[in-house]
PDB file of N, CA, C and O in Angstrom:
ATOM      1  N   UNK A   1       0.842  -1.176   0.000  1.00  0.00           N
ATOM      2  CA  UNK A   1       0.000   0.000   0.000  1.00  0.00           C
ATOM      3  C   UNK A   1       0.889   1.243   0.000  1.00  0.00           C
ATOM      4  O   UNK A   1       1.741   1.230   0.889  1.00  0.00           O
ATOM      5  N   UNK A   2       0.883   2.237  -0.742  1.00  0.00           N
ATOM      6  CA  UNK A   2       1.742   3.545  -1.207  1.00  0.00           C
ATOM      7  C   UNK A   2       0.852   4.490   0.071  1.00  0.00           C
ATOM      8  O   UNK A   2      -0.378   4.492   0.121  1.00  0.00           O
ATOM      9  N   UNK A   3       1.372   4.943   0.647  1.00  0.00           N
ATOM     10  CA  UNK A   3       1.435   6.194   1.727  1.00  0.00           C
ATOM     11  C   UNK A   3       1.219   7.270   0.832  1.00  0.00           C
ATOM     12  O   UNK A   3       1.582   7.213  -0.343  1.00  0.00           O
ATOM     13  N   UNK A   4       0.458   8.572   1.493  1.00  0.00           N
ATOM     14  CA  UNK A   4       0.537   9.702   1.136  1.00  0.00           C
ATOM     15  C   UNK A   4       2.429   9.981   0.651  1.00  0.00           C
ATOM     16  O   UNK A   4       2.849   9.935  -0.506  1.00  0.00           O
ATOM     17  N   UNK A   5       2.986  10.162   1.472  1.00  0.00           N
ATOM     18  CA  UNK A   5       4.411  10.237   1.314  1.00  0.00           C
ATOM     19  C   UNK A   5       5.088   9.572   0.295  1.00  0.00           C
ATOM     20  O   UNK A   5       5.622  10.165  -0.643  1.00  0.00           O
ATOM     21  N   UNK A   6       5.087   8.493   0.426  1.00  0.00           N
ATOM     22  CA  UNK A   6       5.300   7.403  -0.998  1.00  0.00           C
ATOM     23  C   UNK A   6       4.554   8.200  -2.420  1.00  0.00           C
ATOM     24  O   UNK A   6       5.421   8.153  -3.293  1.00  0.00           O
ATOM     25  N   UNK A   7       3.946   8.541  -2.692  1.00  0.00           N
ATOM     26  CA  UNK A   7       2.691   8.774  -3.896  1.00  0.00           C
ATOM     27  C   UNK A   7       3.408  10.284  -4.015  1.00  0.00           C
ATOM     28  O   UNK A   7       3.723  10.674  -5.139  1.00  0.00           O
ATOM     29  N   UNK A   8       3.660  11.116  -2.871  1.00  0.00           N
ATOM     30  CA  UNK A   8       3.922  12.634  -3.008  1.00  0.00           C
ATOM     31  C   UNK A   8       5.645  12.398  -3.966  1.00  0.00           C
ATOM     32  O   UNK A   8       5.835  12.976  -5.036  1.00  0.00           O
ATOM     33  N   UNK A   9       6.422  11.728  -3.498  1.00  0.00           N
ATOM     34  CA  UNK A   9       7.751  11.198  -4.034  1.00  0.00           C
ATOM     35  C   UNK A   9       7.673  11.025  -5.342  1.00  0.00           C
ATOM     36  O   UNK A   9       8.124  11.790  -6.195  1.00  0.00           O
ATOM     37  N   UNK A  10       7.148  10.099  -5.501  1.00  0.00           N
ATOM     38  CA  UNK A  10       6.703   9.166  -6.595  1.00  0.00           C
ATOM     39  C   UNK A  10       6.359  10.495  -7.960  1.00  0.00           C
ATOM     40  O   UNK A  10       6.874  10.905  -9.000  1.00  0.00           O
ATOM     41  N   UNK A  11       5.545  10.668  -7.373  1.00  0.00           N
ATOM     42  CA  UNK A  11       5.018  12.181  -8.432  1.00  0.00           C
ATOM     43  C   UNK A  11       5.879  13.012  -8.874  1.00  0.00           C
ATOM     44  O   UNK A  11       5.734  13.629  -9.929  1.00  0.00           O
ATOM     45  N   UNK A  12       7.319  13.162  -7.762  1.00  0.00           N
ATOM     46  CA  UNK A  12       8.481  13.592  -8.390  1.00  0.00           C
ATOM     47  C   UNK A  12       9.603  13.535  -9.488  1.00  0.00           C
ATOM     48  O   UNK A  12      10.528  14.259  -9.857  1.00  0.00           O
ATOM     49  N   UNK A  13       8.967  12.092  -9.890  1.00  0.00           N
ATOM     50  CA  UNK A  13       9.536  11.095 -11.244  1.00  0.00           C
ATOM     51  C   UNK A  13       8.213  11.353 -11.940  1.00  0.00           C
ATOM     52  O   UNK A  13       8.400  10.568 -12.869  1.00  0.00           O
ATOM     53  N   UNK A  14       7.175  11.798 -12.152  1.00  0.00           N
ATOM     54  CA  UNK A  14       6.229  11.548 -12.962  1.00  0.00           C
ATOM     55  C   UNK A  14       6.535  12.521 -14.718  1.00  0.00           C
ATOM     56  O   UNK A  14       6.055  12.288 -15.827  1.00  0.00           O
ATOM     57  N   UNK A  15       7.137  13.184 -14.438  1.00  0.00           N
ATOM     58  CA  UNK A  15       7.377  14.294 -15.912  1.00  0.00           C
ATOM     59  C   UNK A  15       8.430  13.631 -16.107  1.00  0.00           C
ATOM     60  O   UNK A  15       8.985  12.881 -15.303  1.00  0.00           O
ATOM     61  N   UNK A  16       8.960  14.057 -17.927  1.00  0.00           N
ATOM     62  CA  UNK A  16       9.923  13.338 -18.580  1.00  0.00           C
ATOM     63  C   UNK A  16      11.106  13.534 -18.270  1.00  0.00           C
ATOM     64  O   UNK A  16      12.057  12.916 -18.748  1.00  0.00           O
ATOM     65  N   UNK A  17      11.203  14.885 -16.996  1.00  0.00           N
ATOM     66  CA  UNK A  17      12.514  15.287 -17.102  1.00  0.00           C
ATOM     67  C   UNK A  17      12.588  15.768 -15.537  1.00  0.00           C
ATOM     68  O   UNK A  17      11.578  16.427 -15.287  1.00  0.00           O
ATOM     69  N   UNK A  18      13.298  15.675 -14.608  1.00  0.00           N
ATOM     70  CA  UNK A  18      13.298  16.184 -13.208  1.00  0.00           C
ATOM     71  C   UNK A  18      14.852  16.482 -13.116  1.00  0.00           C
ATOM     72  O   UNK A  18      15.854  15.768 -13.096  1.00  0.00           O
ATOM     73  N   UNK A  19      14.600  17.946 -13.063  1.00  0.00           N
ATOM     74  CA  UNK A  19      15.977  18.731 -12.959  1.00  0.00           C
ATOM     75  C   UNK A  19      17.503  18.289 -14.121  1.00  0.00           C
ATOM     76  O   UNK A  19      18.673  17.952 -13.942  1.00  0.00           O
ATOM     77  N   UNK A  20      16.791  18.493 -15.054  1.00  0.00           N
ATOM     78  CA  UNK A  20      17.736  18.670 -16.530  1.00  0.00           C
ATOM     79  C   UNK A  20      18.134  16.898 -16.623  1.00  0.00           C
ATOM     80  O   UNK A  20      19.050  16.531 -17.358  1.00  0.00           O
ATOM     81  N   UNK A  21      17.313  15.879 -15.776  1.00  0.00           N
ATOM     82  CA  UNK A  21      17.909  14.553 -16.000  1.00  0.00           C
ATOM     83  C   UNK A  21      16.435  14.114 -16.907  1.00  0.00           C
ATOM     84  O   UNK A  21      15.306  14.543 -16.669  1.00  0.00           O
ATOM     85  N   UNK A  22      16.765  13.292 -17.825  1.00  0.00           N
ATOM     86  CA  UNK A  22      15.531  12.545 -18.666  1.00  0.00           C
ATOM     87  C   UNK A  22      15.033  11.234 -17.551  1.00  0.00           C
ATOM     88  O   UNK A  22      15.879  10.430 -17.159  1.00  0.00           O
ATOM     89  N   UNK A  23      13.899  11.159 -17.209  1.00  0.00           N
ATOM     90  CA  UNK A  23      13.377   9.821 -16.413  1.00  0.00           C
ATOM     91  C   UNK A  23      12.117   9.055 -17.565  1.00  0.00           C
ATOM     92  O   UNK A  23      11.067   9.381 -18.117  1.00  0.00           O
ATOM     93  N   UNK A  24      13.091   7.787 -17.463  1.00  0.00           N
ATOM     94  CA  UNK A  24      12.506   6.944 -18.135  1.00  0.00           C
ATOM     95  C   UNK A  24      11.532   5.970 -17.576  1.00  0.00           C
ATOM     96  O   UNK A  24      11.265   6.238 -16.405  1.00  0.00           O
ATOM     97  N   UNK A  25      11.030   5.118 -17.956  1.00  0.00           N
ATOM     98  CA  UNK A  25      10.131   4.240 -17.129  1.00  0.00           C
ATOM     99  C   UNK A  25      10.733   3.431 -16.271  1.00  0.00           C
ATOM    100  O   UNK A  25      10.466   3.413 -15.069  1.00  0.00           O
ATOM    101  N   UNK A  26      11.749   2.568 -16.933  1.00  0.00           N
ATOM    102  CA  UNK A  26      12.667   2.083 -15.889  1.00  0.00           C
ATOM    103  C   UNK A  26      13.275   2.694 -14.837  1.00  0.00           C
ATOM    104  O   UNK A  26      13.389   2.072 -13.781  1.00  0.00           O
ATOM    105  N   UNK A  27      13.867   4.296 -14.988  1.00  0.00           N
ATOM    106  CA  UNK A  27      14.128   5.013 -13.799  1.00  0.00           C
ATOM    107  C   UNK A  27      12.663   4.799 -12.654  1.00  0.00           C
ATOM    108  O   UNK A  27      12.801   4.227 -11.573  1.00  0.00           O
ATOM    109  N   UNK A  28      11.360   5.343 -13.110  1.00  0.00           N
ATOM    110  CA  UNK A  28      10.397   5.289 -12.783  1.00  0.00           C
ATOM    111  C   UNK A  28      10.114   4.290 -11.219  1.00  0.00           C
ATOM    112  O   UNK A  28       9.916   4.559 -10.034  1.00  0.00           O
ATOM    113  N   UNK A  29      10.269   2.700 -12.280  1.00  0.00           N
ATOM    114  CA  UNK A  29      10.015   1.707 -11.706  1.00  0.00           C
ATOM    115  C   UNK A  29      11.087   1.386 -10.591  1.00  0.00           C
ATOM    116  O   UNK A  29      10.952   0.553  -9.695  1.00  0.00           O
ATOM    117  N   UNK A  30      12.137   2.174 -10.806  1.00  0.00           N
ATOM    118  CA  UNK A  30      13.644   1.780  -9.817  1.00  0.00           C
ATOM    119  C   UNK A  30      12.956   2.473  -8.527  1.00  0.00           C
ATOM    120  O   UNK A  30      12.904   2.070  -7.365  1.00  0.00           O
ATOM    121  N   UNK A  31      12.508   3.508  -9.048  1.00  0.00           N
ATOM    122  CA  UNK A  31      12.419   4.661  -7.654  1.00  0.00           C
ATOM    123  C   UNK A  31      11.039   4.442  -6.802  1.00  0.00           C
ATOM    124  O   UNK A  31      10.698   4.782  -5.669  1.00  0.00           O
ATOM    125  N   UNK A  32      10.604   3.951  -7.523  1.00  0.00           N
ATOM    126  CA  UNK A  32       9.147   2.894  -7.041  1.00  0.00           C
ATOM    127  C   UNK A  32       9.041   2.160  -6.355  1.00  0.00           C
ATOM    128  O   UNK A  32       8.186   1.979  -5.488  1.00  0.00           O
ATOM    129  N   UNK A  33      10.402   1.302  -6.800  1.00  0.00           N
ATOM    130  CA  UNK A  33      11.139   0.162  -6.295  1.00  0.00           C
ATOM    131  C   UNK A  33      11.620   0.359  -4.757  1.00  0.00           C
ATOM    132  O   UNK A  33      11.184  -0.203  -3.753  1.00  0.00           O
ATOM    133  N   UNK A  34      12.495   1.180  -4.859  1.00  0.00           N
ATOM    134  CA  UNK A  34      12.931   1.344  -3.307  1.00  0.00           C
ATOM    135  C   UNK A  34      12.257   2.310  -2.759  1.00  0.00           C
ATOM    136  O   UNK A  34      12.608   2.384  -1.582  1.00  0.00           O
ATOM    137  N   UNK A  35      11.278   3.278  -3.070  1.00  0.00           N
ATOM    138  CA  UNK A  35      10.728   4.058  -2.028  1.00  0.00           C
ATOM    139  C   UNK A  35       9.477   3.184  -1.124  1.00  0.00           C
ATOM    140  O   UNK A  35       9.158   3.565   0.002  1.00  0.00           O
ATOM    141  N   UNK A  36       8.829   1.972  -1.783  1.00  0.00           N
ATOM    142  CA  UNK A  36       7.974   1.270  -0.980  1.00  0.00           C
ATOM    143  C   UNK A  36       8.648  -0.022  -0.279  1.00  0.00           C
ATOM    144  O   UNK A  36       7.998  -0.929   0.242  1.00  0.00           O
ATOM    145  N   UNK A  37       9.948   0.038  -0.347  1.00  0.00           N
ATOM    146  CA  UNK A  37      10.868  -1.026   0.270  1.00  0.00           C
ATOM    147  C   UNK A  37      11.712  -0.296   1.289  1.00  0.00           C
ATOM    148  O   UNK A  37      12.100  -1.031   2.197  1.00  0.00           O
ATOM    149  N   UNK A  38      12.021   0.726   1.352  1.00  0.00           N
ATOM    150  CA  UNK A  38      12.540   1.031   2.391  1.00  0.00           C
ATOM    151  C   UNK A  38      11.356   1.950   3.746  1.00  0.00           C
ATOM    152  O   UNK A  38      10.130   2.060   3.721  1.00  0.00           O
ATOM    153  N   UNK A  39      12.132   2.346   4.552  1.00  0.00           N
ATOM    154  CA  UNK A  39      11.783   2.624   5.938  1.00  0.00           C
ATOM    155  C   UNK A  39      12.062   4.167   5.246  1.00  0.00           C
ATOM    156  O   UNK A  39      13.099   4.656   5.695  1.00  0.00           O
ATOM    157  N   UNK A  40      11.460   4.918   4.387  1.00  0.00           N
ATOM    158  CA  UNK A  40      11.709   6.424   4.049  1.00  0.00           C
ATOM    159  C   UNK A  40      12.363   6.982   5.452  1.00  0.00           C
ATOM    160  O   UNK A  40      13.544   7.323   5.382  1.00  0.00           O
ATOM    161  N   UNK A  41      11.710   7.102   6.695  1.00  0.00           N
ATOM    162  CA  UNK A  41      11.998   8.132   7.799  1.00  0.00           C
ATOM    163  C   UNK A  41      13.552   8.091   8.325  1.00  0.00           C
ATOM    164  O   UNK A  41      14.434   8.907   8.591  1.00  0.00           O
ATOM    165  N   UNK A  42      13.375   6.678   8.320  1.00  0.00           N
ATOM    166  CA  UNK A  42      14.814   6.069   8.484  1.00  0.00           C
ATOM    167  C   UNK A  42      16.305   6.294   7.836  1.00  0.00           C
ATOM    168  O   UNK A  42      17.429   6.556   8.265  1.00  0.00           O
ATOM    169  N   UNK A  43      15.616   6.015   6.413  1.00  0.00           N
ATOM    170  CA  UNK A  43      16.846   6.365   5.760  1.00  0.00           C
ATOM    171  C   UNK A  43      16.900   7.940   5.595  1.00  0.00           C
ATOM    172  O   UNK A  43      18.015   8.406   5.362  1.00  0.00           O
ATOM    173  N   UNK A  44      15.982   8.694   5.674  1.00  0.00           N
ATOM    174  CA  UNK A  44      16.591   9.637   5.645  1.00  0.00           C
ATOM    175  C   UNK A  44      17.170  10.336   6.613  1.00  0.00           C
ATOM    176  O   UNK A  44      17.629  11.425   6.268  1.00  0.00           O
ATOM    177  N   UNK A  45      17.294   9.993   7.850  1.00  0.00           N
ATOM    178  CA  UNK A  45      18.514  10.577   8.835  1.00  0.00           C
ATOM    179  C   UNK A  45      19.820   9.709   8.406  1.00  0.00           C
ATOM    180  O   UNK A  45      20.914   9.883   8.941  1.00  0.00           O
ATOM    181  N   UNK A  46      19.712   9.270   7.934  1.00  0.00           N
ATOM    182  CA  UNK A  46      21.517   8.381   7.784  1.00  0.00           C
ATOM    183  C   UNK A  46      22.029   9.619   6.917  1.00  0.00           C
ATOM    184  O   UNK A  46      21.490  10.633   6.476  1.00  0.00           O
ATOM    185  N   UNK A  47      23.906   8.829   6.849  1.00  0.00           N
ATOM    186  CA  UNK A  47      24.444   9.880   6.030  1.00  0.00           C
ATOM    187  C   UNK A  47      23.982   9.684   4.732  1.00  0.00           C
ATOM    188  O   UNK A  47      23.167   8.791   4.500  1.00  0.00           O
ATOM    189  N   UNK A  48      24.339  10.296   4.003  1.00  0.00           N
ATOM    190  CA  UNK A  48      24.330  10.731   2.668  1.00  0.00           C
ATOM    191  C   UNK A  48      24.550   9.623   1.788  1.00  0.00           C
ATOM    192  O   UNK A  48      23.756   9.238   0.929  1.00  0.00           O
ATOM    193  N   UNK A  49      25.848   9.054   2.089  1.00  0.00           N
ATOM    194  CA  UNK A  49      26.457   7.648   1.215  1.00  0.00           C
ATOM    195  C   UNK A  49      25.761   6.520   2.108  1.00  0.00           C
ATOM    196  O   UNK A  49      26.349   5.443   2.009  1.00  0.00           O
ATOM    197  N   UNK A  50      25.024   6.512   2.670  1.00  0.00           N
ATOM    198  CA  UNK A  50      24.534   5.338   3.429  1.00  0.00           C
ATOM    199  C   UNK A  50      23.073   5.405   3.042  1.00  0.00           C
ATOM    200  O   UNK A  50      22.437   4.353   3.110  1.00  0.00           O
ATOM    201  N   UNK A  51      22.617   6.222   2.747  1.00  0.00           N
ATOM    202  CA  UNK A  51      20.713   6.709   2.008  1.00  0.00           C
ATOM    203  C   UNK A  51      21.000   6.360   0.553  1.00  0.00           C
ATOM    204  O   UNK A  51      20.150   5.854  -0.180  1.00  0.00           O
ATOM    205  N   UNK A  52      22.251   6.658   0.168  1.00  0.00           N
ATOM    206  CA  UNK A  52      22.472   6.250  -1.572  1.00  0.00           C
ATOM    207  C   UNK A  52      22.741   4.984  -1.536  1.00  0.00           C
ATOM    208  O   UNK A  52      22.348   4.438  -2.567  1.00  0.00           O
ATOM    209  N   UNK A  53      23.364   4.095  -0.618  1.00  0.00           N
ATOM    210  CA  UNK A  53      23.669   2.675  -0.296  1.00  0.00           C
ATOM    211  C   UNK A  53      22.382   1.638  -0.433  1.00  0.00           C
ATOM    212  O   UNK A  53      22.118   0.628  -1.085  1.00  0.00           O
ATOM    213  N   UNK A  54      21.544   2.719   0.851  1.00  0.00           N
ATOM    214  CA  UNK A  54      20.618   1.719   0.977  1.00  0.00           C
ATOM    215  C   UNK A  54      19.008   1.422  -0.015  1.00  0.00           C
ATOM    216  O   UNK A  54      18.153   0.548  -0.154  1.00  0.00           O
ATOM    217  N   UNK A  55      19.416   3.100  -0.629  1.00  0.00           N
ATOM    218  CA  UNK A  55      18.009   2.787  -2.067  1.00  0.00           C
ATOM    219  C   UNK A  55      19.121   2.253  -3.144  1.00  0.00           C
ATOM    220  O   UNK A  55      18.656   2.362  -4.279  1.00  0.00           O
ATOM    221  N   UNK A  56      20.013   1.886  -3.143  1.00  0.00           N
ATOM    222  CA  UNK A  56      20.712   1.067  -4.401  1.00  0.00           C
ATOM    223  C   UNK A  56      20.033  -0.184  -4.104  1.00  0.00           C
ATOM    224  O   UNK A  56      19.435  -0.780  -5.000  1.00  0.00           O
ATOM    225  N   UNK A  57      20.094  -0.767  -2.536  1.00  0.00           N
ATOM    226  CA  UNK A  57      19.962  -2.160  -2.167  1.00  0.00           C
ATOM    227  C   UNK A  57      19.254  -2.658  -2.467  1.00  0.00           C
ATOM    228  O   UNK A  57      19.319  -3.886  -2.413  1.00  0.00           O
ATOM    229  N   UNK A  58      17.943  -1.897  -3.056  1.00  0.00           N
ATOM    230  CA  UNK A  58      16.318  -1.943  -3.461  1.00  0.00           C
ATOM    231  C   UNK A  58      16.616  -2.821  -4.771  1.00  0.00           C
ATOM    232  O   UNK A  58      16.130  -3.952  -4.768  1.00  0.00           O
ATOM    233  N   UNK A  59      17.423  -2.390  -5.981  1.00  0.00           N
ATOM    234  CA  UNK A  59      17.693  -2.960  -6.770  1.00  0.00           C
ATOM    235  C   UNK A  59      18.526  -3.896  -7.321  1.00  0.00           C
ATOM    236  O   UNK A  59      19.651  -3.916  -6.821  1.00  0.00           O
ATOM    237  N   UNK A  60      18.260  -4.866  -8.414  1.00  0.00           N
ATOM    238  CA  UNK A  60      18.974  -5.672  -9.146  1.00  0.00           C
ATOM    239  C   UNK A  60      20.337  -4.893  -9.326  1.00  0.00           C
ATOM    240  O   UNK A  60      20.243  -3.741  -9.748  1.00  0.00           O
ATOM    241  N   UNK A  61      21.749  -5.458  -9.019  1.00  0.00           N
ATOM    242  CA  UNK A  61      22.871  -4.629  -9.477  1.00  0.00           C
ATOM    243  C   UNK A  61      22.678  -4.547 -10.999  1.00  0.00           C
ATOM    244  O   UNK A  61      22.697  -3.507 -11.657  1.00  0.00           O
ATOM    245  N   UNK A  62      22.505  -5.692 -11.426  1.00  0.00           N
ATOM    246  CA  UNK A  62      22.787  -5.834 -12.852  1.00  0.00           C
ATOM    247  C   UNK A  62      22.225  -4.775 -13.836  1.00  0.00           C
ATOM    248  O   UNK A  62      22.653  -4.039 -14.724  1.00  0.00           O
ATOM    249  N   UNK A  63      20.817  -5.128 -13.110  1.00  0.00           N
ATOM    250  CA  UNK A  63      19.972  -3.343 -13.671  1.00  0.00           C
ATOM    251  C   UNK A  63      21.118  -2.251 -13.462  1.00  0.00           C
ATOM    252  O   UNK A  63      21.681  -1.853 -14.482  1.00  0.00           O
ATOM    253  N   UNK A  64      21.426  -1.847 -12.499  1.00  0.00           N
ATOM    254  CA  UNK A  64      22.065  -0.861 -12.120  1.00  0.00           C
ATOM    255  C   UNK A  64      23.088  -0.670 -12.859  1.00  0.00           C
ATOM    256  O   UNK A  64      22.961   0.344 -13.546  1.00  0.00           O
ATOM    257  N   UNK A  65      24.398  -1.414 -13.064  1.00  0.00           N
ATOM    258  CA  UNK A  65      24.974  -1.700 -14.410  1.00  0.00           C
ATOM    259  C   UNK A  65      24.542  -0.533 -15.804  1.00  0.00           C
ATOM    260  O   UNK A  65      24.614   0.642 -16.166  1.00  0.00           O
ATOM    261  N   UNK A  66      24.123  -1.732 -16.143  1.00  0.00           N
ATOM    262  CA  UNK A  66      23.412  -0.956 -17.220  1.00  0.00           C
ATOM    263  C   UNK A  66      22.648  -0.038 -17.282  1.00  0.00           C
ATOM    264  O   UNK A  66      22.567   0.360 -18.444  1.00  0.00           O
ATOM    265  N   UNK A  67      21.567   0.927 -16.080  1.00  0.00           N
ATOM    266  CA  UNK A  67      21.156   1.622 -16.271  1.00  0.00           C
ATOM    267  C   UNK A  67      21.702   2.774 -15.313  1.00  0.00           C
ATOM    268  O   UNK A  67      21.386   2.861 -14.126  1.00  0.00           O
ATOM    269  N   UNK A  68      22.449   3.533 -15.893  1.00  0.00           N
ATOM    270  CA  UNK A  68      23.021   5.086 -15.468  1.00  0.00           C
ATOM    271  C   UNK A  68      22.003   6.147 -14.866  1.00  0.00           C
ATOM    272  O   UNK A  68      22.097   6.759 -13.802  1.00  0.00           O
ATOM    273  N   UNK A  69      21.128   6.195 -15.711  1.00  0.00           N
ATOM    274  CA  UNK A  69      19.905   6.614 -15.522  1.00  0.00           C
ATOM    275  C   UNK A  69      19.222   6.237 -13.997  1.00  0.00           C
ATOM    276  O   UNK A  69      18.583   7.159 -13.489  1.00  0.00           O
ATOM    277  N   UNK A  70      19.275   5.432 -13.512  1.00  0.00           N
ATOM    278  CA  UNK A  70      18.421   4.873 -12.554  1.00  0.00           C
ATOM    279  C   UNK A  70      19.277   5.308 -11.229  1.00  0.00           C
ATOM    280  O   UNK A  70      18.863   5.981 -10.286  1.00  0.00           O
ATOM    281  N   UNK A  71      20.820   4.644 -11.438  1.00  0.00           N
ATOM    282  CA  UNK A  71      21.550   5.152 -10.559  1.00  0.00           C
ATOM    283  C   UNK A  71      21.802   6.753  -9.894  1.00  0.00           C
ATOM    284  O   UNK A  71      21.966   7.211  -8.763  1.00  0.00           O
ATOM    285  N   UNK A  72      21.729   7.305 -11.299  1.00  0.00           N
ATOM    286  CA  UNK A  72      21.738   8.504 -10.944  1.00  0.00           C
ATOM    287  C   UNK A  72      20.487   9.491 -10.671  1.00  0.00           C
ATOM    288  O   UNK A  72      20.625  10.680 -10.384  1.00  0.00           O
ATOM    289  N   UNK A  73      18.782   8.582 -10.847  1.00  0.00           N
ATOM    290  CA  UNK A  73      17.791   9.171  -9.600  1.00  0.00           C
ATOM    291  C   UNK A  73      17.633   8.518  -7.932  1.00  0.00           C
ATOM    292  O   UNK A  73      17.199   8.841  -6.826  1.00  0.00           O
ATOM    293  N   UNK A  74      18.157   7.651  -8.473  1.00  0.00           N
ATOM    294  CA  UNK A  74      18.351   6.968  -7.057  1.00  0.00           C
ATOM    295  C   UNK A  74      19.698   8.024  -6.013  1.00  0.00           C
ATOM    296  O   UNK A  74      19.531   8.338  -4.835  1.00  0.00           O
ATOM    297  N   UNK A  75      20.420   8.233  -6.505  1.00  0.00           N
ATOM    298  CA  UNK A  75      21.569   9.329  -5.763  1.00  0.00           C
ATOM    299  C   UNK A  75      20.451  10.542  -5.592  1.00  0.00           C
ATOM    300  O   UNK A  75      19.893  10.728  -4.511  1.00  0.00           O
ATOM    301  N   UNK A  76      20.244  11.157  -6.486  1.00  0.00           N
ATOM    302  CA  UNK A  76      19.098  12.339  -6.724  1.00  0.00           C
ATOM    303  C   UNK A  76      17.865  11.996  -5.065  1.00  0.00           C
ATOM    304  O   UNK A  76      17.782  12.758  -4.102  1.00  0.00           O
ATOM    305  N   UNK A  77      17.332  11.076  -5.185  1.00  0.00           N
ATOM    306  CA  UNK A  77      16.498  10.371  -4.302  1.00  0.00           C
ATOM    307  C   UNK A  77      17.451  11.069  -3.257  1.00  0.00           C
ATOM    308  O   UNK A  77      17.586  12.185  -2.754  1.00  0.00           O
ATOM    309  N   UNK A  78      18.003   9.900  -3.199  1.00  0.00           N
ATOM    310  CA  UNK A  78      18.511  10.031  -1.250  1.00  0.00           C
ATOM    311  C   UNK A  78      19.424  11.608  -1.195  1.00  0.00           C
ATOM    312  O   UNK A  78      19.428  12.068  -0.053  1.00  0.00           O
ATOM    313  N   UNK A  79      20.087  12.376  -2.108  1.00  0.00           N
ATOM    314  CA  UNK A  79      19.968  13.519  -1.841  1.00  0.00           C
ATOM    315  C   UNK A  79      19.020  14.667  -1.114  1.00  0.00           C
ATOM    316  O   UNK A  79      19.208  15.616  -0.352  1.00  0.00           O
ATOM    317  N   UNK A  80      18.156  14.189  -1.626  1.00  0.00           N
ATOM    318  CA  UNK A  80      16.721  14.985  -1.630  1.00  0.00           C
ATOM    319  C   UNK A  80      15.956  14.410  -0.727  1.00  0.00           C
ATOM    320  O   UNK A  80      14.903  14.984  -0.452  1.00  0.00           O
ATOM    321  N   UNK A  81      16.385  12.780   0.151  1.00  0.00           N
ATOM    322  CA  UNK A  81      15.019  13.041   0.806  1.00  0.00           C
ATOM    323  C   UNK A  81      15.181  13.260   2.089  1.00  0.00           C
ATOM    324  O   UNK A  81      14.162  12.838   2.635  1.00  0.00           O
ATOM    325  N   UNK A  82      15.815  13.635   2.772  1.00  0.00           N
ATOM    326  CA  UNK A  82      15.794  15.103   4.070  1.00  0.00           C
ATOM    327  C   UNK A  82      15.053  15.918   4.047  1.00  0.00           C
ATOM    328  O   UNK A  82      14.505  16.311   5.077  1.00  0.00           O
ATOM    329  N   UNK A  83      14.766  16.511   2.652  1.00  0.00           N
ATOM    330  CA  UNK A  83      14.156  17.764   3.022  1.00  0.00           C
ATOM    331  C   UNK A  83      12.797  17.502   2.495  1.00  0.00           C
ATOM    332  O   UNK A  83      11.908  18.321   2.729  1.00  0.00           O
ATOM    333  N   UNK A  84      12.471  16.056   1.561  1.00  0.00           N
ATOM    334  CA  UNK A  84      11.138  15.573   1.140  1.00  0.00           C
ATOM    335  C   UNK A  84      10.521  14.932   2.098  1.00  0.00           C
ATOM    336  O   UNK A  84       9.290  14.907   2.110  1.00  0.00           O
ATOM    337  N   UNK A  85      11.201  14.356   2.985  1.00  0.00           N
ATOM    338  CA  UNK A  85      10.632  13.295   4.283  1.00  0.00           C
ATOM    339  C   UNK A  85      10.422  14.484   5.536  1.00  0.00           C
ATOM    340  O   UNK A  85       9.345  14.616   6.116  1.00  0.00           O
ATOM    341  N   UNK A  86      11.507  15.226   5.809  1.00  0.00           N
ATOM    342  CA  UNK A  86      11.625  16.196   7.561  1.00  0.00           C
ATOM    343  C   UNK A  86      11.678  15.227   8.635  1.00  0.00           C
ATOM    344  O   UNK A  86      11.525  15.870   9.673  1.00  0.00           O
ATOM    345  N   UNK A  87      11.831  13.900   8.921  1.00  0.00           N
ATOM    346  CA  UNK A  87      11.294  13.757   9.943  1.00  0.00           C
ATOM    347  C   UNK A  87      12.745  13.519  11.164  1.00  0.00           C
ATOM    348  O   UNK A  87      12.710  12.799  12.162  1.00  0.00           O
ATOM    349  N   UNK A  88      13.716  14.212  10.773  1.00  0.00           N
ATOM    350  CA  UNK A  88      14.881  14.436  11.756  1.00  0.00           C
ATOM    351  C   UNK A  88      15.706  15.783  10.879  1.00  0.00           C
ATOM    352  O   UNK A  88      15.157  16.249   9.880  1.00  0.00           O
ATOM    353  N   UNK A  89      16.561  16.134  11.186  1.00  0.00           N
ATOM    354  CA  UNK A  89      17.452  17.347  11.106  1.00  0.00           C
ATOM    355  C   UNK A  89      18.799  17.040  10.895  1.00  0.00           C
ATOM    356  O   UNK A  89      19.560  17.103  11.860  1.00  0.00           O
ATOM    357  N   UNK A  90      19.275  16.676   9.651  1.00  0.00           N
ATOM    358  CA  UNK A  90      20.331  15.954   8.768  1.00  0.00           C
ATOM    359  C   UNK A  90      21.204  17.133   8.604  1.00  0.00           C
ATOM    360  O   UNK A  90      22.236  17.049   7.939  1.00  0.00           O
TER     361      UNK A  90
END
């Protein structure tokens, strides 16, 4: 079941392009992927390389591999979700 929070995220991948990067469907489905698999509140008080660690974990490496794209909304993601989540002071 997608949370208000989950769905508000989510909507952030919904246009073709979020902040000069092209999001494809597969980006889409990556970020889909780990925002209803992880503990959002959680990861977002960790550090920085440990929020990018742990929405990688969401996915197939192999995907990851090959898709640049995905990797690099998934970094985008855990950049951003401190100030999309609030629920500690990072």
């Amino acid at each position: 079941m997608t949370t208000l929070k989950q769905a508000e995220l989510l909507a952030q991948f919904d246009q073709p392009w979020r902040d000069g990067t092209p999001v494809f469907a597969c980006c889409r489905k990556t970020i889909e992927a780990a925002i209803n698999t992880v503990d959002l509140e959680a990861v977002a008080c960790l550090p920085v390389s440990e929020r990018v660690q742990a929405l990688r974990a969401t996915a197939d490496p192999k995907h990851l591999d090959g898709h640049r794209c995905c990797v690099g909304h998934l970094a985008d993601l855990a950049f951003d979700l401190p100030s999309m989540v609030e629920p500690c002071h990072v």
